[in-house]
C-alpha positions as CSV (number, residue, x, y, z in Angstrom):
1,X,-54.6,-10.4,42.9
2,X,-58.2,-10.5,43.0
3,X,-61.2,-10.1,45.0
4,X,-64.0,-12.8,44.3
5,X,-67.6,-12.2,44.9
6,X,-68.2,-15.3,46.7
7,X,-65.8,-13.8,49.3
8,X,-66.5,-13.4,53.0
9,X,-65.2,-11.4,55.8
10,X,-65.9,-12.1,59.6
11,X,-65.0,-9.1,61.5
12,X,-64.9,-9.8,65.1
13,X,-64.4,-6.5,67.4
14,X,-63.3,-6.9,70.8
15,X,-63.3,-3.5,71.4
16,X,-60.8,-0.8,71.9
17,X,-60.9,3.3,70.2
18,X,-62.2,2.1,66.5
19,X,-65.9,1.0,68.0
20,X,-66.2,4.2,70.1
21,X,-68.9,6.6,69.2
22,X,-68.8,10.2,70.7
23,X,-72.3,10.7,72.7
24,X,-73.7,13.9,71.9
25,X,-74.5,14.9,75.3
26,X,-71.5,15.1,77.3
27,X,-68.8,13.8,74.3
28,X,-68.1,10.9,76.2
29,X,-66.9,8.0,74.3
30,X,-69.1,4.5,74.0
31,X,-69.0,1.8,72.1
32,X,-71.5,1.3,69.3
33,X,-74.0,-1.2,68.2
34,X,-71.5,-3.0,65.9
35,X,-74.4,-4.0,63.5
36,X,-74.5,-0.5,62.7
37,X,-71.1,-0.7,60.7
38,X,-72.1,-0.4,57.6
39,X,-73.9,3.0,58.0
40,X,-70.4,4.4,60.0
41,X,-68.1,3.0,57.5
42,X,-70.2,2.6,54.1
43,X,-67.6,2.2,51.7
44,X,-67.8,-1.0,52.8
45,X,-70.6,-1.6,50.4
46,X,-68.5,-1.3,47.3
47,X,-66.9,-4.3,47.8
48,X,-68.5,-8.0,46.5
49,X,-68.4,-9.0,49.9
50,X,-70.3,-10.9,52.9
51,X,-69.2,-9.3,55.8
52,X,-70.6,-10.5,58.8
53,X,-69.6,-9.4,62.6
54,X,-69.1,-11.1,65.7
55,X,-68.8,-8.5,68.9
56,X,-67.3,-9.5,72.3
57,X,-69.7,-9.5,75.4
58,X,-68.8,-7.4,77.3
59,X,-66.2,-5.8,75.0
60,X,-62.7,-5.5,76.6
61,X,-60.2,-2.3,76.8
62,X,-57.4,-2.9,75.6
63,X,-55.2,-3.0,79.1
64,X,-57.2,-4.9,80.6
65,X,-56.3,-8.0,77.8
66,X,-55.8,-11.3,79.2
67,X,-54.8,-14.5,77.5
68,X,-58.3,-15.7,78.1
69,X,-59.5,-13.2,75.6
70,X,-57.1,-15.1,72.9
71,X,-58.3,-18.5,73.6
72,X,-61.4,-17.0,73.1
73,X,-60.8,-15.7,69.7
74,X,-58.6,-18.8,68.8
75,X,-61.9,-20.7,69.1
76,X,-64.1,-18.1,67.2
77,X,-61.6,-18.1,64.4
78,X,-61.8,-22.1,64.4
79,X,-65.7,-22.5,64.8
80,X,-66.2,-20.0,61.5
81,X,-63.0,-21.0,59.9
82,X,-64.7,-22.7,57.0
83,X,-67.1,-20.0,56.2
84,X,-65.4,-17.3,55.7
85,X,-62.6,-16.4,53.6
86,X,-60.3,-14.3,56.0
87,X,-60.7,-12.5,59.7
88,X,-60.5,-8.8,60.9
89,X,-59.8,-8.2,64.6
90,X,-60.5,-5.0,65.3
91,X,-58.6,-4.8,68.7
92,X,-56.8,-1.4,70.9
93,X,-54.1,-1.0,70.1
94,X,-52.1,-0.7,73.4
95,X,-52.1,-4.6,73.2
96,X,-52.9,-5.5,69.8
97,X,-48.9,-6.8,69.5
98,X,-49.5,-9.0,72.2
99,X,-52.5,-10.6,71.1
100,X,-51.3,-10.8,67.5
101,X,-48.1,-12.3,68.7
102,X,-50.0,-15.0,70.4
103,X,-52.4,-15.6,67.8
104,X,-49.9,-16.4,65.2
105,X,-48.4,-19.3,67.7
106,X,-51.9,-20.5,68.7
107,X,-53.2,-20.9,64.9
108,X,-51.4,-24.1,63.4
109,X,-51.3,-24.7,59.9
110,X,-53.3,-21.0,59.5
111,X,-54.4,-21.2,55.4
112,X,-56.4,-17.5,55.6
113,X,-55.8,-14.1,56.3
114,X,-56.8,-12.7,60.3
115,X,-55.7,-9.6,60.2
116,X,-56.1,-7.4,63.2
117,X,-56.7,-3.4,62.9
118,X,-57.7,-0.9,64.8
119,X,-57.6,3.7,65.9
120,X,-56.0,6.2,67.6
121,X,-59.6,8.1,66.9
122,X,-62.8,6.3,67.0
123,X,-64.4,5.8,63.7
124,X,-67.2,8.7,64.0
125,X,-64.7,11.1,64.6
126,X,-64.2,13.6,61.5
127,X,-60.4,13.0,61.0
128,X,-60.7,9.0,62.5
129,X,-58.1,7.2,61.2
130,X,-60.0,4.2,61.2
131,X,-62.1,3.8,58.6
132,X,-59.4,3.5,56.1
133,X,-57.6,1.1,58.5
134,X,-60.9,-0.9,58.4
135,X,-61.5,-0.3,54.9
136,X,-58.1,-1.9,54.0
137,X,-58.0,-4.3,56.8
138,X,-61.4,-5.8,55.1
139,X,-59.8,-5.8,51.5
140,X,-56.5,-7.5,52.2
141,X,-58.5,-10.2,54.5
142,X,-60.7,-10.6,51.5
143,X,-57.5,-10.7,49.0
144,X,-56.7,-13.8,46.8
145,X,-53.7,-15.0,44.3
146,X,-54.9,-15.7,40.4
147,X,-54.9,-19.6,41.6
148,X,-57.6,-18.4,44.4
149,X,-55.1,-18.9,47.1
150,X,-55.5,-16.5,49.9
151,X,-52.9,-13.4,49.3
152,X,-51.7,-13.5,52.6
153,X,-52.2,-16.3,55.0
154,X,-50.9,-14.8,58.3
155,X,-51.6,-13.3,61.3
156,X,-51.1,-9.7,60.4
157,X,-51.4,-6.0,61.7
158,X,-52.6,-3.6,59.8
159,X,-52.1,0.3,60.5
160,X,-51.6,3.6,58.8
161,X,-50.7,1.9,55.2
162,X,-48.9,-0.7,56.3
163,X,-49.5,-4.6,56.7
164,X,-47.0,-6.0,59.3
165,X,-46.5,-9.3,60.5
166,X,-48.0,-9.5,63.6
167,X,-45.4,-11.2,65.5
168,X,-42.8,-8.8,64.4
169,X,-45.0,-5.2,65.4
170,X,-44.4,-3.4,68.0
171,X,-46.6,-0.4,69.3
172,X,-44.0,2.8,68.8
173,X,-46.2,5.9,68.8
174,X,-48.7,6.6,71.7
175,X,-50.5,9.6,69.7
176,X,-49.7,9.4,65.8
177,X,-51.1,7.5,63.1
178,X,-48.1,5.9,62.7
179,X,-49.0,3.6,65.5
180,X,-47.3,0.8,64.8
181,X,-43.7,-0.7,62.8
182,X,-41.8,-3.9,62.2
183,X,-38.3,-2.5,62.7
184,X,-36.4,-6.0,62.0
185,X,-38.6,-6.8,59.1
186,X,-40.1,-4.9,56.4
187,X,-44.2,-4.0,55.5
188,X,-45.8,-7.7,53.5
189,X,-47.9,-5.1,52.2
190,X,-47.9,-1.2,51.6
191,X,-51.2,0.8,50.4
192,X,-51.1,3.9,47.8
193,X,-53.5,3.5,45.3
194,X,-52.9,0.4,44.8
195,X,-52.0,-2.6,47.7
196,X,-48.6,-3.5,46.7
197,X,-47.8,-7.3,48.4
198,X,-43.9,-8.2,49.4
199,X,-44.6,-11.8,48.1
200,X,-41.2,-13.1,49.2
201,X,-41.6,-12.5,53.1
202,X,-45.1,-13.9,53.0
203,X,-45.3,-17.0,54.3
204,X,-47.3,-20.1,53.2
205,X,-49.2,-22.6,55.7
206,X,-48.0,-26.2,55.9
207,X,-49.5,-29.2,54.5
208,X,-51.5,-30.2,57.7
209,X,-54.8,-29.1,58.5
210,X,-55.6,-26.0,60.7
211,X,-56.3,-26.4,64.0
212,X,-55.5,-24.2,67.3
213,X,-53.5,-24.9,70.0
214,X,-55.0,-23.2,73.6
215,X,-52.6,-24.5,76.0
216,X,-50.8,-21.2,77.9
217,X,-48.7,-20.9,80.5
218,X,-48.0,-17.5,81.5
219,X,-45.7,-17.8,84.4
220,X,-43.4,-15.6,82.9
221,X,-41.7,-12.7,84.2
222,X,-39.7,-10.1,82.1
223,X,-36.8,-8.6,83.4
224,X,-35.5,-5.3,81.9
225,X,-31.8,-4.4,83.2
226,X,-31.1,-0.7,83.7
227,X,-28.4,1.4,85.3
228,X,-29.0,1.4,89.1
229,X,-30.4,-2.2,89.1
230,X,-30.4,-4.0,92.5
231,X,-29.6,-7.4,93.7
232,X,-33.0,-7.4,95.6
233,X,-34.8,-7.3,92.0
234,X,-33.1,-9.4,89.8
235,X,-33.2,-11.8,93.1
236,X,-37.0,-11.5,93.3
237,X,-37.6,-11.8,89.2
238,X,-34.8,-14.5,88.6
239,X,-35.2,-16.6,91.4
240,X,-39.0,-16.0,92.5
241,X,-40.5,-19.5,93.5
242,X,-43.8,-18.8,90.9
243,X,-42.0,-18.4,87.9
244,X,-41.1,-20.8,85.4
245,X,-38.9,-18.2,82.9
246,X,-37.7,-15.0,82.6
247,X,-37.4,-12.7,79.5
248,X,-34.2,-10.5,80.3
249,X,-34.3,-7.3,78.3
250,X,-30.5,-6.5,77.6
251,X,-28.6,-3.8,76.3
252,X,-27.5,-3.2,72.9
253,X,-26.2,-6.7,71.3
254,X,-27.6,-8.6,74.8
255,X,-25.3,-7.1,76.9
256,X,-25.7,-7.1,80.6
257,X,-24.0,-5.9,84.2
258,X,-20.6,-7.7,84.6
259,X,-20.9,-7.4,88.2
260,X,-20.5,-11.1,90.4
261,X,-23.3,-10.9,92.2
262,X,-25.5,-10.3,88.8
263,X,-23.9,-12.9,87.2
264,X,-24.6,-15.3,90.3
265,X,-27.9,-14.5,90.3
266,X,-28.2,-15.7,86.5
267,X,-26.1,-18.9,86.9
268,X,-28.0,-19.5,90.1
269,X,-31.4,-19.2,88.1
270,X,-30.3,-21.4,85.3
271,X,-29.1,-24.2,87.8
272,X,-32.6,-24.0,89.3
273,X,-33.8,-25.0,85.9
274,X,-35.8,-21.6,85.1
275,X,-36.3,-20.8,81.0
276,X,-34.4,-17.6,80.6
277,X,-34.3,-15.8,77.5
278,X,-31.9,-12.6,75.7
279,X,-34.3,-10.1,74.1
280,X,-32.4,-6.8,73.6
281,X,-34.4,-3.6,74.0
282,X,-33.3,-2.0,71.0
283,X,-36.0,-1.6,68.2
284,X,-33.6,-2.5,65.6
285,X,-30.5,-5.2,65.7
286,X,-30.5,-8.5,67.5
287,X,-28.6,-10.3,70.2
288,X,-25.4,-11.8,69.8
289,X,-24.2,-13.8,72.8
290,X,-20.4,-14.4,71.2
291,X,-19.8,-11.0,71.1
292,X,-19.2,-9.8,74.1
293,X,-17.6,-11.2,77.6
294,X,-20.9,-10.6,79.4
295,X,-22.8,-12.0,76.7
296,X,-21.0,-15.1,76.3
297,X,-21.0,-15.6,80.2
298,X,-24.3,-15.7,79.7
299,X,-24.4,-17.7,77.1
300,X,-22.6,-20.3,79.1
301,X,-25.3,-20.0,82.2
302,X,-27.8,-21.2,79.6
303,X,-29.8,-17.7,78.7
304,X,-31.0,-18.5,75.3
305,X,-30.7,-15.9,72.3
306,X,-33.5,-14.4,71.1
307,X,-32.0,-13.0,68.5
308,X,-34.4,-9.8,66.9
309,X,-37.9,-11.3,68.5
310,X,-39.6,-8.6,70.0
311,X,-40.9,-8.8,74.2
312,X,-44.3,-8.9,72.6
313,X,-43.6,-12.1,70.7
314,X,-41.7,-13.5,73.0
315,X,-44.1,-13.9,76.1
316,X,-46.5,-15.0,73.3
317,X,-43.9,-17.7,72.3
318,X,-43.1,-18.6,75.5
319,X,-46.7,-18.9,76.7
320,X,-47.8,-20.7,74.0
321,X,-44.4,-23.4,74.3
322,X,-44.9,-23.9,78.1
323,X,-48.3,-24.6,77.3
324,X,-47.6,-27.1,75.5
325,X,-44.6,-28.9,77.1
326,X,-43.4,-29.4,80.6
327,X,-40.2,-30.1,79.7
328,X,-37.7,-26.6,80.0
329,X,-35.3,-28.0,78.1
330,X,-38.0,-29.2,75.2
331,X,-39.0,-25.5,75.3
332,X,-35.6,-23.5,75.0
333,X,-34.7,-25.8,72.1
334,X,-37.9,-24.5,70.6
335,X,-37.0,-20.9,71.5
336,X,-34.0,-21.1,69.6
337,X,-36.5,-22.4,66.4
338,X,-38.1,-19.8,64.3
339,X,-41.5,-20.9,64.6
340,X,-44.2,-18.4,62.8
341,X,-41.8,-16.0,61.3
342,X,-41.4,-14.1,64.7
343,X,-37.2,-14.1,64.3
344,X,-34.1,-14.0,61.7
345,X,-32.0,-17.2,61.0
């Protein structure tokens, strides 16, 4: 691995906790002038880097991220694609899984590193953890292979010491530093004193060249079954007239009620032609339709299996397919594809 000195990092912040800067007055946090990074974070001048920075106008929280904001960045990432030598996103983190997720179906062929980053305390605060997320962030994004390939050409999240793939994060820890895990897959990267790469899960681009892909269709609903559901919700989720699929968050192994009028409601939505999809809402594990009655009725009323894709990555996947086809059938044999890395064979 090795960090050349003709290497260049765009950083593109779209705002969140990391660009937040306490005001002396009444401690209220605002962003900062991002051109002011180096003098907040000035360990950045040790690296042999050009580091320039793009900042969204106006900058957006991270609730209030739409997909908008990722065809937006899709098309910043392929405007300055062949001038710089990886991407940092610095991003909130209540949705950075989201947009990471999407990102890594909306970037075809991706050949560079865009790794997105971000705080749970802004970076002027004393014991922020974001410089060192930033600092590392920057490096890996800048990282190449002895053949001067980049190290890792994926849509990535890094948090805490730990680059994840970002269509396998989830957000797990409102508070901590520990924002963030991959519970199906492990780190492609770990940092100590030394950034130690899991070459085998990193993925490679394809032989075409990169482009992006901004078609989305969100009308997507997501479903998640609990103790005490009733008929009038599943009715209203499953059969409502404005959407075109459903992600149904199952117990355990993608189990769900047993009950007729459940069941009814599932057949009925499949018949109707509606995209529905098994995500279990276990952090760890997958679903497995044959193993259980309820999940092979399913099964047999066309639910697809997600297997172990998280809900973030699949309403990016699904987006992103519906966007791109109009065909349901097209787009749940696609579901059942791993696409970007987002799911186990």
């Amino acid at each position: 691995m090795s960090i050349s000195s003709k290497s260049s990092v765009l950083l593109i912040y779209t705002g969140g906790t990391i660009g937040m800067k306490e005001d002396p007055g009444n401690q209220a946090l605002r962003p900062f002038d991002f051109n002011s990074l180096m003098e907040e974070v000035p360990e950045l001048h040790k690296f042999a880097l050009r580091i320039d920075s793009y900042t969204f106008d106006p900058l957006i929280d991270s609730s209030d991220i739409e997909p908008g904001m990722w065809q937006k960045l899709a098309r910043i990432i392929l405007e300055n694609y062949d001038a710089y030598d990886g991407f940092v996103v610095l991003h909130g983190t209540d949705t950075m899984a989201y947009s990471a997720s999407a990102l890594s179906f909306m970037l075809e062929n991706l050949g560079k590193p865009v790794i997105f980053t971000g705080s749970q305390l802004p970076v002027g605060r004393p014991r922020t953890d974001g410089k060192e997320n930033l600092i590392s962030a920057v490096e890996i994004a800048s990282s190449r292979e002895a053949d001067g390939s980049p190290t890792v050409p994926e849509v990535c999240i890094y948090f805490n010491s730990l680059l994840l793939r970002g269509n396998r994060s989830t957000k797990v820890d409102a508070t901590g530093f520990e924002a963030f895990r991959s519970p199906n897959l492990p780190p492609l990267a770990q940092a100590g004193i030394d950034i130690r790469y899991n070459r085998d899960l990193i993925r490679r681009p394809g032989d075409g060249p990169f482009s992006i892909r901004c078609g989305l269709d969100t009308r997507v609903s997501i479903l998640k079954v609990h103790p005490g559901i009733t008929r009038q919700v599943v009715e209203d989720i499953l059969l409502g007239p404005m959407t075109r699929a459903v992600i149904i968050e199952t117990y355990g192994c993608g189990n769900a009620p047993s009950r007729d009028w459940f069941l009814d409601i599932v057949k009925e939505s499949s018949r109707r032609g509606k995209i529905l999809l098994n995500v279990t809402q276990c952090l760890r594990g997958l679903v497995n339709m044959d193993l259980y009655a309820t999940g092979r009725t399913l099964k047999n009323a066309g639910v697809v299996c997600g297997r172990d894709i998280t809900t973030e990555s699949a309403l990016g996947k699904l987006f992103f397919l519906m966007g791109n086809s109009d065909d349901n059938e097209t787009v749940k044999a696609q579901l059942e594809k791993d696409l970007r890395g987002e799911m186990s064979i």
